[in-house]
Short mmCIF file of the C-alpha atoms (twelve columns), coordinates in Angstrom:
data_MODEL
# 
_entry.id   MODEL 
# 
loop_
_atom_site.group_PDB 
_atom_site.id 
_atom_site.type_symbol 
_atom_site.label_atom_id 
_atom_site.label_alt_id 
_atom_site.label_comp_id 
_atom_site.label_asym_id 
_atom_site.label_seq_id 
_atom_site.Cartn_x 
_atom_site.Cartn_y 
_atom_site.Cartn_z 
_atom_site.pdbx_PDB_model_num 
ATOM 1  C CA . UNK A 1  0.000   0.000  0.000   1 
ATOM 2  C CA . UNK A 2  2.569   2.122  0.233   1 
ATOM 3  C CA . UNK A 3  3.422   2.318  -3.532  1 
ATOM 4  C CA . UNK A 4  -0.236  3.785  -3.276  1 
ATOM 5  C CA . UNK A 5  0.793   6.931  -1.037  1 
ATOM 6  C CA . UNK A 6  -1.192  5.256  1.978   1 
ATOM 7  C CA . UNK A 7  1.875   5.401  4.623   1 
ATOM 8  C CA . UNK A 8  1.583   9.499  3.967   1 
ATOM 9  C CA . UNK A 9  0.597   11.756 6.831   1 
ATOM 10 C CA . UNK A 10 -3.168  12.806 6.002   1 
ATOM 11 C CA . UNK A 11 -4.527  15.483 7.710   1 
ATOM 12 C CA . UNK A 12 -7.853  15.303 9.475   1 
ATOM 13 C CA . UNK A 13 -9.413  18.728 10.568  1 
ATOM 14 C CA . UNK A 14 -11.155 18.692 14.255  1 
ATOM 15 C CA . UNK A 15 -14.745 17.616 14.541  1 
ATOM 16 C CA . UNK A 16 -17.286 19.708 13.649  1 
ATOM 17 C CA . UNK A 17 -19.082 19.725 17.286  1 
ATOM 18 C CA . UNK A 18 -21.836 21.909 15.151  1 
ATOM 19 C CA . UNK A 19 -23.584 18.851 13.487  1 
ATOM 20 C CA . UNK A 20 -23.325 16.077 16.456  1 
ATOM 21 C CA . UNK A 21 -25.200 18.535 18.709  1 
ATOM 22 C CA . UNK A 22 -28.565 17.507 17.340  1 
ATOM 23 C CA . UNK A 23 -26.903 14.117 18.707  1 
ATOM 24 C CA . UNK A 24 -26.647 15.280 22.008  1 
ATOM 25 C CA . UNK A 25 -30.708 15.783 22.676  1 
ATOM 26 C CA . UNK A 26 -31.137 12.285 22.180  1 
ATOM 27 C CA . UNK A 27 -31.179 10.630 25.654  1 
ATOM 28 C CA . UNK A 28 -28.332 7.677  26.571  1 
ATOM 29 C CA . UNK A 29 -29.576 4.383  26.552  1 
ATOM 30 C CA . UNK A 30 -27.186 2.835  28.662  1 
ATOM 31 C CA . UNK A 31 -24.292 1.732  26.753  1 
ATOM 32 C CA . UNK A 32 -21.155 4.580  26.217  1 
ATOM 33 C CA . UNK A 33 -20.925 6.668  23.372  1 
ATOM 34 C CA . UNK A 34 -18.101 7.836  21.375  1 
ATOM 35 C CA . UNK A 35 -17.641 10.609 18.535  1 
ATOM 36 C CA . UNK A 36 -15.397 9.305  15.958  1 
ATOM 37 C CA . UNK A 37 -13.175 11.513 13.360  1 
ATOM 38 C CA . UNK A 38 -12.918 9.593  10.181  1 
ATOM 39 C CA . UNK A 39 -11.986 10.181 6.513   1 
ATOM 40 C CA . UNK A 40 -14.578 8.714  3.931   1 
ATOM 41 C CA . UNK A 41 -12.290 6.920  0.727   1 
ATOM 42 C CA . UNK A 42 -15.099 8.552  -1.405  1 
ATOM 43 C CA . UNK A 43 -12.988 11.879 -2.234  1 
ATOM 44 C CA . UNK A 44 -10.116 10.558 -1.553  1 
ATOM 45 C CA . UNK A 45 -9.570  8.643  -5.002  1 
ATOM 46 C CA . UNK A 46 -12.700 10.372 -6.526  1 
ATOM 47 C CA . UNK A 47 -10.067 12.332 -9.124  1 
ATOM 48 C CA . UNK A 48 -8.490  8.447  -10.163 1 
ATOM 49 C CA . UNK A 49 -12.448 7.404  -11.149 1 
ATOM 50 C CA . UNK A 50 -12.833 7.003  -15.315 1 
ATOM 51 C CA . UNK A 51 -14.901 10.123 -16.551 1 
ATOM 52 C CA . UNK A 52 -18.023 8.713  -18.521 1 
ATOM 53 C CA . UNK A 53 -17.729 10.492 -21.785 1 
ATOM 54 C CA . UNK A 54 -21.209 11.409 -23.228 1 
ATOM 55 C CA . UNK A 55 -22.055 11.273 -27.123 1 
# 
């Protein structure tokens, strides 16, 4: 994977606490909760998808 530039640093901006705070209404129901901050692969090799050529 590395040939594939997946050992490079990434950088992953802070958590938008804006649009988990609808989250926070909803009451616990017993187990613990955790916010996670992930990166989605769908942008990240979105510019290596084929381009469908229209005629």
């Amino acid at each position: 994977m590395r040939a594939f530039g997946e050992s490079l640093v990434a950088y992953r901006p802070p958590i938008d606490t804006r649009s988990v705070s609808q989250m926070k209404a909803v009451p616990p129901n017993g187990f613990p909760e955790k916010a996670l901050n992930f990166l989605t692969p769908h942008q990240k090799w979105g510019s290596t998808q084929p381009i469908a050529k229209t005629c």
